[in-house]
py3Dmol code that shows the C-alpha trace and the ligand (Angstrom):
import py3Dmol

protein = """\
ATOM      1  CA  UNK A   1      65.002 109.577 132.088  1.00  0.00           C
ATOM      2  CA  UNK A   2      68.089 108.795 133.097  1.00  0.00           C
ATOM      3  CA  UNK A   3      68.509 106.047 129.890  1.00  0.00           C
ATOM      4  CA  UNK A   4      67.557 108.496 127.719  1.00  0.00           C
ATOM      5  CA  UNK A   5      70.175 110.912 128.664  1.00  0.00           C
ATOM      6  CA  UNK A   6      73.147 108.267 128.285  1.00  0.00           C
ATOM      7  CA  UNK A   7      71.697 107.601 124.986  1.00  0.00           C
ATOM      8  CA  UNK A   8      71.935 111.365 124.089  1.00  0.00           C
ATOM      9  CA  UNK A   9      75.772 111.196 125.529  1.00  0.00           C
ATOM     10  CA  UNK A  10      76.791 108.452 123.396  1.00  0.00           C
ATOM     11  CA  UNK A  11      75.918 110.067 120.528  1.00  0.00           C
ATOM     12  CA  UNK A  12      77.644 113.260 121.457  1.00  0.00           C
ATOM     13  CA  UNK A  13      80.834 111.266 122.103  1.00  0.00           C
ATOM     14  CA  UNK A  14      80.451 109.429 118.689  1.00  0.00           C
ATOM     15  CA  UNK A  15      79.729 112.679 117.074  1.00  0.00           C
ATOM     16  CA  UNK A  16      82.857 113.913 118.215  1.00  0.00           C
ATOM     17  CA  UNK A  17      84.642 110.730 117.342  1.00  0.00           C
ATOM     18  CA  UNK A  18      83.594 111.153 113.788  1.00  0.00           C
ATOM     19  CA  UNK A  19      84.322 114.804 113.966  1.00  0.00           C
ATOM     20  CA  UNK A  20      88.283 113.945 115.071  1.00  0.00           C
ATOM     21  CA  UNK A  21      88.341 111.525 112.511  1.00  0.00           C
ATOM     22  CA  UNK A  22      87.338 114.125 109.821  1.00  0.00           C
ATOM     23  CA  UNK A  23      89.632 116.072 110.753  1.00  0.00           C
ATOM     24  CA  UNK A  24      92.425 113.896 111.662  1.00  0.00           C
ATOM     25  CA  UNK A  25      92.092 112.275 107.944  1.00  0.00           C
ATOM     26  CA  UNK A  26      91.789 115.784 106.307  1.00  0.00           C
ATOM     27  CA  UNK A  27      95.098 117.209 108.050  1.00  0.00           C
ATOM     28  CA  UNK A  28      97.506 113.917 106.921  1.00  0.00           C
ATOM     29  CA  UNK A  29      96.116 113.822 103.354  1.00  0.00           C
ATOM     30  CA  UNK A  30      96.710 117.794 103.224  1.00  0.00           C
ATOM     31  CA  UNK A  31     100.105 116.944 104.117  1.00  0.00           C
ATOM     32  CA  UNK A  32     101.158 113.897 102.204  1.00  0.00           C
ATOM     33  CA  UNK A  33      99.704 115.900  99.393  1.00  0.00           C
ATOM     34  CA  UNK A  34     103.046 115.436  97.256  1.00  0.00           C
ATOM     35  CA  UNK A  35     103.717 111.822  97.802  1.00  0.00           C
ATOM     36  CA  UNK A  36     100.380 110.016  99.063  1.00  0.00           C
ATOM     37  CA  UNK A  37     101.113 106.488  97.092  1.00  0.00           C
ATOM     38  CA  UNK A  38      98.481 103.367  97.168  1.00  0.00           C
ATOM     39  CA  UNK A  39      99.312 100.250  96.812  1.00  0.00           C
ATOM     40  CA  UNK A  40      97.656  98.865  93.686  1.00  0.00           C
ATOM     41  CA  UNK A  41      99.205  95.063  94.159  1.00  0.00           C
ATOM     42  CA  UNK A  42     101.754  93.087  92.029  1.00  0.00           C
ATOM     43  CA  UNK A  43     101.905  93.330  88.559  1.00  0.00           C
ATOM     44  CA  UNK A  44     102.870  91.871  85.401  1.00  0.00           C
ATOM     45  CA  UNK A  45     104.846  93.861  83.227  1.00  0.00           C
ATOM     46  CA  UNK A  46     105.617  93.291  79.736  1.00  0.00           C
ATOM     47  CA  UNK A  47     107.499  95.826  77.121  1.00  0.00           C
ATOM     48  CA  UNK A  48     106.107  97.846  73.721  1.00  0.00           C
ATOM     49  CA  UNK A  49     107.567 100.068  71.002  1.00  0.00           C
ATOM     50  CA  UNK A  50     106.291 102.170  68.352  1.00  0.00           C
ATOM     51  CA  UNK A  51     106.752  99.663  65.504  1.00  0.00           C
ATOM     52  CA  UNK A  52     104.047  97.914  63.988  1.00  0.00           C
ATOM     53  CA  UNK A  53     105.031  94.414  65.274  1.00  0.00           C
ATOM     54  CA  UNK A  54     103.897  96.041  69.066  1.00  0.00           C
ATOM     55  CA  UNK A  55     101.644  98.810  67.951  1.00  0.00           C
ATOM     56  CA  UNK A  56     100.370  98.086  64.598  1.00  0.00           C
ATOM     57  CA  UNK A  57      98.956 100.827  63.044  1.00  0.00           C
ATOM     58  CA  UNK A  58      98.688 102.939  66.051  1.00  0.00           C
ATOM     59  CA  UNK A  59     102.559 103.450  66.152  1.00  0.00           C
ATOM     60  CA  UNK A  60     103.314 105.803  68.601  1.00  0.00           C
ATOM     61  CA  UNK A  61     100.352 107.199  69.348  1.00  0.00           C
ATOM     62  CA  UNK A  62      98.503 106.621  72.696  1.00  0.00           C
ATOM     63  CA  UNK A  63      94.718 105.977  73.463  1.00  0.00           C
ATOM     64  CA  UNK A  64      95.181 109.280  74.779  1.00  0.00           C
ATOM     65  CA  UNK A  65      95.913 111.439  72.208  1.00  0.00           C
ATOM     66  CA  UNK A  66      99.726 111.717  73.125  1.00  0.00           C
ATOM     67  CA  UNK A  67     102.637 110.558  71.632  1.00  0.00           C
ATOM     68  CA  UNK A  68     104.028 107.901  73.870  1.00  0.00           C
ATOM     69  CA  UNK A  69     107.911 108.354  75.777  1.00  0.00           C
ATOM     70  CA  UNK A  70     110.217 106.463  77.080  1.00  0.00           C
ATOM     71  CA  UNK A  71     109.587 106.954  80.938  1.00  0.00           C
ATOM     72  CA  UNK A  72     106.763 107.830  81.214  1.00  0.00           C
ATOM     73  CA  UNK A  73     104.089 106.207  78.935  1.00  0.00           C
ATOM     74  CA  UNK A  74     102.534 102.457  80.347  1.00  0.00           C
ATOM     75  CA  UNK A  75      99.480 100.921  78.877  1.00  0.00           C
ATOM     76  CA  UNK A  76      97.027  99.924  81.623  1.00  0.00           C
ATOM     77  CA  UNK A  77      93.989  98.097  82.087  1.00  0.00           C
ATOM     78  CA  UNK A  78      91.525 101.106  82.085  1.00  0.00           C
ATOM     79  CA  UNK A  79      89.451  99.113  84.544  1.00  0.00           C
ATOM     80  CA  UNK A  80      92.445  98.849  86.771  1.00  0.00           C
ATOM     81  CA  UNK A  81      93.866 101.924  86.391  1.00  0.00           C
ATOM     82  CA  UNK A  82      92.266 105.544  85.122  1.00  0.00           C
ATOM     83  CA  UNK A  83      93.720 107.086  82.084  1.00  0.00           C
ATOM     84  CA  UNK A  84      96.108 109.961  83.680  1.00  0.00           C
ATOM     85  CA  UNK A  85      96.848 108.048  86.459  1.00  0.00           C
ATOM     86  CA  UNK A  86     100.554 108.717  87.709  1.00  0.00           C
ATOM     87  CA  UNK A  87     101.665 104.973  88.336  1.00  0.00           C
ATOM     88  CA  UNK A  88     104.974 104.367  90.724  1.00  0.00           C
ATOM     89  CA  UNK A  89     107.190 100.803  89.434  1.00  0.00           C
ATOM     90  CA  UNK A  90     110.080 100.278  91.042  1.00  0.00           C
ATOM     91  CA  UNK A  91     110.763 104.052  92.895  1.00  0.00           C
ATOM     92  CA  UNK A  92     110.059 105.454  88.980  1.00  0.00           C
ATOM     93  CA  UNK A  93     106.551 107.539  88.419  1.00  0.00           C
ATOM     94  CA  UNK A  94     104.892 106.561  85.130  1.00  0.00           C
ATOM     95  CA  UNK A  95     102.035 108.111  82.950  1.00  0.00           C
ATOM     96  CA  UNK A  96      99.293 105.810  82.626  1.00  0.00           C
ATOM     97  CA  UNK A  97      98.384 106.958  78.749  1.00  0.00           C
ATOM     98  CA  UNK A  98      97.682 103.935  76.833  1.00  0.00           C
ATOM     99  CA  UNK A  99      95.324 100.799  76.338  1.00  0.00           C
ATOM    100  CA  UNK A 100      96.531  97.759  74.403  1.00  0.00           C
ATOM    101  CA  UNK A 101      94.080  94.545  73.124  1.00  0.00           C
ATOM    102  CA  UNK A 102      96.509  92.549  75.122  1.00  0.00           C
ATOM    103  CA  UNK A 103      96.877  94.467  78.552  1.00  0.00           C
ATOM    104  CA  UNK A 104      94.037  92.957  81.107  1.00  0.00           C
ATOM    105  CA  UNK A 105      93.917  93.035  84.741  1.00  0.00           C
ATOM    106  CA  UNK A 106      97.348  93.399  86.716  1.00  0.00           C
ATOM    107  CA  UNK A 107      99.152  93.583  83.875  1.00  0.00           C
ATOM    108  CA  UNK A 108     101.433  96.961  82.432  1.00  0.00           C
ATOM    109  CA  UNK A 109     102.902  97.559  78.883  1.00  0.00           C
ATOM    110  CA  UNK A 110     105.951  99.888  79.764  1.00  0.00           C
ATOM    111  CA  UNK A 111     106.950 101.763  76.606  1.00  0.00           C
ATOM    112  CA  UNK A 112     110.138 101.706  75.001  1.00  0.00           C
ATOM    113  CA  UNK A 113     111.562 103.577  71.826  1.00  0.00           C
ATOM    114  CA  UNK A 114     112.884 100.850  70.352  1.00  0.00           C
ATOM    115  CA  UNK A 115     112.199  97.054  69.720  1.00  0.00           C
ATOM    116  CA  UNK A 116     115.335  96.027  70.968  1.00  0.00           C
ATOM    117  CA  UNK A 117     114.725  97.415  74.398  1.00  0.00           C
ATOM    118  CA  UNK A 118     111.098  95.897  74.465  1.00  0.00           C
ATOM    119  CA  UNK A 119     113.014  92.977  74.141  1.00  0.00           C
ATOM    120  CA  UNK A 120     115.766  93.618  76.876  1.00  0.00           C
ATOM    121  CA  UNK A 121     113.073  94.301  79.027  1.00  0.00           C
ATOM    122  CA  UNK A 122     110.763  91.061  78.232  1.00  0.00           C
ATOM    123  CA  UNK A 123     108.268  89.941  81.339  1.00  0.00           C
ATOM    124  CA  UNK A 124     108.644  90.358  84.800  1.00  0.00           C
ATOM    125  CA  UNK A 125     106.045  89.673  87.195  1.00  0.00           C
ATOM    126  CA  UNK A 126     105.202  89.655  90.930  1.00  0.00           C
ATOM    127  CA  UNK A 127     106.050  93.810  90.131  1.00  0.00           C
ATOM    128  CA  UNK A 128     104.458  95.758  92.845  1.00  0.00           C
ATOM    129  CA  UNK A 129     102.953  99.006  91.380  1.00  0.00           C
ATOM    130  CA  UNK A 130     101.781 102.472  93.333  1.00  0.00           C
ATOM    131  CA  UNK A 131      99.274 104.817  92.465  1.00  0.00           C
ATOM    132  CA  UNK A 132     100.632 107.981  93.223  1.00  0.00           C
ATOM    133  CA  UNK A 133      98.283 111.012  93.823  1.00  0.00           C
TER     134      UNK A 133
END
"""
ligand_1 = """\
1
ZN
Zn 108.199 96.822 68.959
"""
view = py3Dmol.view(width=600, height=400)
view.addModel(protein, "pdb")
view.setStyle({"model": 0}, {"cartoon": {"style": "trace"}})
view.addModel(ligand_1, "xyz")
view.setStyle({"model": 1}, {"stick": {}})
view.zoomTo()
view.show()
């Protein structure tokens, strides 16, 4: 009898455990609402334009729909990263709304208007990159 009743206890007590925890969780999310970042890893970044050299026929035009900016368009891996996804580099919050053949894995395609800044830019790796919510 008196096994059974400890038995019953401990599952009150982890009942309320998981009930805290519910809670707990649900009142810091609430509140980091505005800047609740997760760490995605280190990535490699590489550079694109517009011009048919980077783009080809696509031009400016993301997978999305939208016309990619400087500052705020990045290609992603859609595996990696969900179309729409706000993406932190370096303290800056990107738009992740394009694909490219060549971006797989941990690897981002920051856009740039022009060529020459694509090439400014060139490869940097070891990048660690934030998905911001
Ligand atoms: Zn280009």
């Amino acid at each position: 009898m008196l096994k059974v009743m400890k038995k019953k206890l401990l599952v009150v007590i982890a009942m309320l455990v998981v009930a805290s925890g519910i809670i707990f969780t649900g009142s810091t999310s609430t509140k980091a609402k505005d800047n609740d970042v997760k760490y995605l890893g280190k990535y490699k970044l590489t550079a694109y334009c517009g011009c048919r050299k980077c783009s080809g026929k696509w031009g400016a035009r993301t997978a999305s729909g939208k016309k990619a900016k400087q500052g705020r368009t990045i290609a992603v891996d859609k595996r990696k990263i969900k179309l729409g996804s706000k993406v932190q580099i370096n303290g800056k919050t990107y738009v992740a709304e394009d694909v490219g053949g060549g971006v797989k894995g941990k690897h981002i395609d920051v856009f740039f208007k022009s060529h020459k800044q694509t090439k400014r830019f060139g490869k940097k790796t070891g990048v660690k990159v934030y998905k911001v919510n």
